[in-house]
C-alpha positions as CSV (number, residue, x, y, z in Angstrom):
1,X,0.0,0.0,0.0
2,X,1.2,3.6,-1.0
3,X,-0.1,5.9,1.8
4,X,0.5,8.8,-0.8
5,X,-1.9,7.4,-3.8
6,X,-5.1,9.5,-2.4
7,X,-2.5,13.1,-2.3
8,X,-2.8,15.4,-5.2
9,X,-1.7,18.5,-6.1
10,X,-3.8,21.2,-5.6
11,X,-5.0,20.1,-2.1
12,X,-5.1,23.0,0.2
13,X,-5.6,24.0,3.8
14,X,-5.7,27.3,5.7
15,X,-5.3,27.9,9.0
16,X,-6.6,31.0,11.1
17,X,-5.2,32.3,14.3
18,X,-5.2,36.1,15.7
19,X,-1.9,37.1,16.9
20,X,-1.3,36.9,20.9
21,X,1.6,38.1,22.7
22,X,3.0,34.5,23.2
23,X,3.0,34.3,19.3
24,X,5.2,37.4,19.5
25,X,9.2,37.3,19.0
26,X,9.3,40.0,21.7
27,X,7.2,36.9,24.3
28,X,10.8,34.6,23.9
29,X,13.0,37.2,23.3
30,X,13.3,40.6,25.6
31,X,13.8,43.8,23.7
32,X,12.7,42.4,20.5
33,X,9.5,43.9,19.1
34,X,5.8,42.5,20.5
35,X,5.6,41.5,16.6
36,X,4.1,37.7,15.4
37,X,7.1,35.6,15.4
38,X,8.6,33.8,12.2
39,X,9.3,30.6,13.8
40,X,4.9,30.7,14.9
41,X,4.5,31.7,11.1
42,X,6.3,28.8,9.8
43,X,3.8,26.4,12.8
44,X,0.6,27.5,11.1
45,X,2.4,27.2,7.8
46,X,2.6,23.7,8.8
47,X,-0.2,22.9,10.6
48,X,-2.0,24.2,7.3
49,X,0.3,22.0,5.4
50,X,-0.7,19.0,7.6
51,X,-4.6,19.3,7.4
52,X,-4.2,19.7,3.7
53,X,-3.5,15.9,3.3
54,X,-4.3,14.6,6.8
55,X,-7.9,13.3,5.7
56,X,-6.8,11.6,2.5
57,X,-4.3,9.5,4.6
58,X,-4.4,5.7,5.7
59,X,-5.6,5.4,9.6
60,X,-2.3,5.1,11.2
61,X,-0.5,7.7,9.4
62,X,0.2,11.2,10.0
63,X,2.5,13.7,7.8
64,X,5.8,15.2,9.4
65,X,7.5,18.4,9.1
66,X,10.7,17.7,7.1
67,X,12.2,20.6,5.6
68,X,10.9,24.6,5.0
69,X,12.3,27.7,3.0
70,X,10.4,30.6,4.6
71,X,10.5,34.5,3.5
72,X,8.6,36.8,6.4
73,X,7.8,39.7,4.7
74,X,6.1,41.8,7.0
75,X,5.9,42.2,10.6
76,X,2.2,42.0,12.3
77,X,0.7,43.2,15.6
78,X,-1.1,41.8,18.4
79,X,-4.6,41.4,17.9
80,X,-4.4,40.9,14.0
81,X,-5.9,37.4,12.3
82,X,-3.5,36.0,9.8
83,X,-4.2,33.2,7.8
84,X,-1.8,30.8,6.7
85,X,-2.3,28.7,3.3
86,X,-0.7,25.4,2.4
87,X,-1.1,24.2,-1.4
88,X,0.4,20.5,-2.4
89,X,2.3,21.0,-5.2
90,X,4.3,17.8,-6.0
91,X,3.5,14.2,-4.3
92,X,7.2,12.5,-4.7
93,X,7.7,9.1,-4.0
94,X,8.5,9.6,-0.1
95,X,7.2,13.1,0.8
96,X,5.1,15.8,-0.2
97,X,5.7,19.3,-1.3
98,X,4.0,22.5,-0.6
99,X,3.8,26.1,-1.4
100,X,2.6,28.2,2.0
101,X,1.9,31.9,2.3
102,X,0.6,33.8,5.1
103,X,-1.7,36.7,4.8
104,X,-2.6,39.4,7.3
105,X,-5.8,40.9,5.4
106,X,-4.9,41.4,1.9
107,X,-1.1,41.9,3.1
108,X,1.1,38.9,2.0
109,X,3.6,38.3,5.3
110,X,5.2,35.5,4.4
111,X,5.7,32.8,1.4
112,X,7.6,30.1,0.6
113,X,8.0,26.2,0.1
114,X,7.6,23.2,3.3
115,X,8.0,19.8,2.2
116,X,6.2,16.8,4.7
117,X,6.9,13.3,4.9
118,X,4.2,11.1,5.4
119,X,5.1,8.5,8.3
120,X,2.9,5.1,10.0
121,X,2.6,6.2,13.4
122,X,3.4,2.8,14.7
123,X,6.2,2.1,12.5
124,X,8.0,5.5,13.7
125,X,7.1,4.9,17.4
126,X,9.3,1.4,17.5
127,X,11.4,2.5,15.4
128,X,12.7,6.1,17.4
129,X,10.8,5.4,20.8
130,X,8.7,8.8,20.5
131,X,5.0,8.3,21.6
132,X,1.4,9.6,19.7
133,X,0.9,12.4,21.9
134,X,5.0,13.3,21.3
135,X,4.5,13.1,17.5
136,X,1.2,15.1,17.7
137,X,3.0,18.0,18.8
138,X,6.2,17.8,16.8
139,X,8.1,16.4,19.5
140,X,10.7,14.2,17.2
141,X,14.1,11.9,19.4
142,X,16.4,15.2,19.0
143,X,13.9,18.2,20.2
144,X,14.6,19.7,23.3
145,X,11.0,21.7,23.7
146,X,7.4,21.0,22.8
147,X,5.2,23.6,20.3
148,X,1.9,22.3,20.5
149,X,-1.2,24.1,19.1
């Protein structure tokens, strides 16, 4: 069985959050500005990404995060909805590629490319030791802390 035979190109995803001041740069880092972070951008890039193929997959498999090329354009404030969009735009033998943008209002803030590797849950739990709830929030053998949404 292929788990990638039901993924297409031109699936798509958004995902809508309003900007808090834990999503800022200024939240992790002091003296930076209270501004939406990029590494949060790139999350809801993903988590878009994710949900774009997540209901086409086998039971027992979920897509990982395995690689992005990220532009933030624009900074955004507290309080502001941005909406981050995932298209497929290549199913490859192993993985799957994507190109993301994120939008606040008609303002692009971001673009680029995130490519997602489509795993069996079980498989990758023997095989690196990392639980369900650990893989649901990005937790993979290496990471030090947890991002979960």
């Amino acid at each position: 069985m292929n788990p990638l035979e039901k993924l297409t190109a031109g699936m798509t995803a958004e995902k809508l959050v309003t900007v808090t001041a834990e999503m800022t740069v200024g939240h992790v880092v002091p003296g930076m500005p209270e501004v939406y972070g990029t590494p949060m951008m790139i999350l809801h890039m993903e988590m878009a990404a994710g949900s774009a193929i997540q209901p086409s997959l086998p039971t027992g498999y979920v897509s990982v995060g395995m690689m992005v090329d990220v532009r933030h354009l624009a900074a955004t404030p507290v309080g502001r909805t941005v909406r981050a969009v995932a298209r497929v735009v290549a199913v490859e033998a192993r993985s799957v590629l994507f190109e993301v943008e994120a939008w606040d209002g008609g303002r692009k803030i971001g673009d680029g490319t995130h490519r997602r590797g489509v795993v069996d849950v079980a498989e990758f739990e023997r095989r690196f030791g990392v639980t369900k709830s650990a893989l649901a929030c990005g937790i993979l053998p290496a990471a030090t802390s947890r991002i979960c949404a």
